[in-house]
C-alpha positions in Angstrom: 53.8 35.3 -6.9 52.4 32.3 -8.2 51.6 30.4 -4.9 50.2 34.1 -3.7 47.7 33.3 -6.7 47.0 30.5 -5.9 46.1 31.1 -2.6 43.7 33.0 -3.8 45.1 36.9 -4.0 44.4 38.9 -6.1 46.9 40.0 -8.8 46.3 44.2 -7.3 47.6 42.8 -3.8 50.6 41.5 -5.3 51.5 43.9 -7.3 50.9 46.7 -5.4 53.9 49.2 -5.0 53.7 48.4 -1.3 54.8 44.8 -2.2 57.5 45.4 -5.1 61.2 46.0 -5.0 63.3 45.9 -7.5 66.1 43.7 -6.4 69.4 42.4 -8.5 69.4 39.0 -10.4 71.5 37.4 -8.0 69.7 38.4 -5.1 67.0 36.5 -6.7 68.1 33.6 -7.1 69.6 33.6 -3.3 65.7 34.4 -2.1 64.7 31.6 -4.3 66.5 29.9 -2.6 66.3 30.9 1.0 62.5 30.0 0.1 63.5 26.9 -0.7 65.3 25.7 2.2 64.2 24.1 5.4 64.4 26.6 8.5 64.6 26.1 12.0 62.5 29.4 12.2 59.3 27.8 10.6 59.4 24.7 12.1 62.1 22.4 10.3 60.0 23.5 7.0 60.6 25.6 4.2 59.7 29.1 4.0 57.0 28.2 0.9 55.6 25.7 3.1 55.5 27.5 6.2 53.1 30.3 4.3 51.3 28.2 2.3 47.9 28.8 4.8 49.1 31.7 5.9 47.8 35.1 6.0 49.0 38.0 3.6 50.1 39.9 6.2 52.3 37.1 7.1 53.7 36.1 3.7 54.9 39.9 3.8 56.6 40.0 6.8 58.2 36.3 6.0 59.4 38.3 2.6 60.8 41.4 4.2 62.9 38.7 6.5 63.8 36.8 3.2 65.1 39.9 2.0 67.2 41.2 5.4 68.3 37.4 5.4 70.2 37.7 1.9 71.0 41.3 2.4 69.0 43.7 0.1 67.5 45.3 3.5 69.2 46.1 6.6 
């Protein structure tokens, strides 16, 4: 969330329903993570600095990938 701000969107865009999911504490941690880790699929770079000029539309479908990556979606 905070980068998101940062960035410049608005607190309605990221909490929007459309963007929430309520996911366990462990999973959490593990997306923490995963954002945290360099990956081939953005270049050799981490997630968080892969999106940080992206677009939102973007920074969503990285998240929903984050989330298939560590399990919570299929």
């Amino acid at each position: 969330q905070t980068p998101a701000l940062q960035d410049g969107y608005s607190r309605s865009e990221i909490d929007s329903p459309n963007n929430l999911v309520r996911i366990p504490t462990l999973k959490h941690y593990e997306i923490n993570a995963w954002y945290q880790t360099p990956n081939a699929d953005f270049g050799d770079r981490t997630p968080r600095e892969y999106l940080s000029d992206k677009a939102w539309y973007e920074r969503r479908e990285v998240g929903l990938k984050a989330l298939q990556d560590v399990g919570v979606l299929e």
